[in-house]
N, C-alpha and C positions, 0 to 999 in steps of 0.2 A: 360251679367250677367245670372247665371246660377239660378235654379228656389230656389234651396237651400238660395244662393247667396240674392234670391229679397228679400223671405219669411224671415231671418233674419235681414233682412236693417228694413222691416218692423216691426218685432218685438224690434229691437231697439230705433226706433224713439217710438213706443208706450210705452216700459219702459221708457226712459227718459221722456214723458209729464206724464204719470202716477206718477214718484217720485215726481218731482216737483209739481203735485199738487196734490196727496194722502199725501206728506210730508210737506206740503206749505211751500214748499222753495221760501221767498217772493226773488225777484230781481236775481233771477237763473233763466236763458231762455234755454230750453230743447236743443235749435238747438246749445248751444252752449258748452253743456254739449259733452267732447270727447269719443270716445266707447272706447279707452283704459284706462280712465281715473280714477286713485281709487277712489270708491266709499265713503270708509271708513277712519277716521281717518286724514292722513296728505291732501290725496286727494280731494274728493266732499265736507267731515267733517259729513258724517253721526256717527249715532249711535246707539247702541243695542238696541231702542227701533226703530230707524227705522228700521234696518234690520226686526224685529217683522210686524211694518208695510208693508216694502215689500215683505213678508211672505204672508200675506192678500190681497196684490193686486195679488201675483201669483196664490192665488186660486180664486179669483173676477172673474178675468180676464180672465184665462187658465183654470180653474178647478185642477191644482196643490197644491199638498201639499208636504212642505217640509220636511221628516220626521228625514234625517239623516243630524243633524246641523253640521256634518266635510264637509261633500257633497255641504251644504247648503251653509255653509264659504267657500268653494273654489269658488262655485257659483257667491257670491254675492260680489267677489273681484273689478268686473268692470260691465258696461255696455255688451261688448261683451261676457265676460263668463256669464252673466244674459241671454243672449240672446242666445245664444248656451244650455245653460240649458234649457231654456221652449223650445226651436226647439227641443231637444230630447225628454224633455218628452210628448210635444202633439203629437210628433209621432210616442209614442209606441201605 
């Protein structure tokens, strides 16, 4: 596994314990939460005010701010685009 490769396993597994409990998703266990998995609507069943919430964990956490909500919606479709998103922007 290449170092890209770890760095974003890692930041996966730290978004999904972050939603689950920034979002208290009671009886959702993060390790079982899939990285391709939709986040929103038919998928995990979030909603506009958690996407808001993980808005706030990106910048807790990352020191990100989300400011273009088209960018932001592509973003926050799954776990692996969440993940791929903070991988680019903490290293620009």
């Amino acid at each position: 596994m290449d170092q890209k490769e770890q760095e974003l396993s890692e930041i996966r597994k730290k978004l999904k314990e972050l939603i689950v409990t920034g979002l208290s998703l009671e009886g959702v266990d993060p390790k079982l939460i899939k990285d391709d998995e939709i986040l929103f609507g038919e998928g995990l069943g979030l909603d506009s005010l958690d996407a808001v919430e993980i808005v706030v964990l990106l910048q807790r956490n990352w020191g990100l701010e989300v400011k273009d909500m088209k960018e932001g919606q592509k973003a926050f479709s799954s776990i692996n685009t969440l993940a791929n998103y903070v991988y680019d922007h903490i290293k620009k």
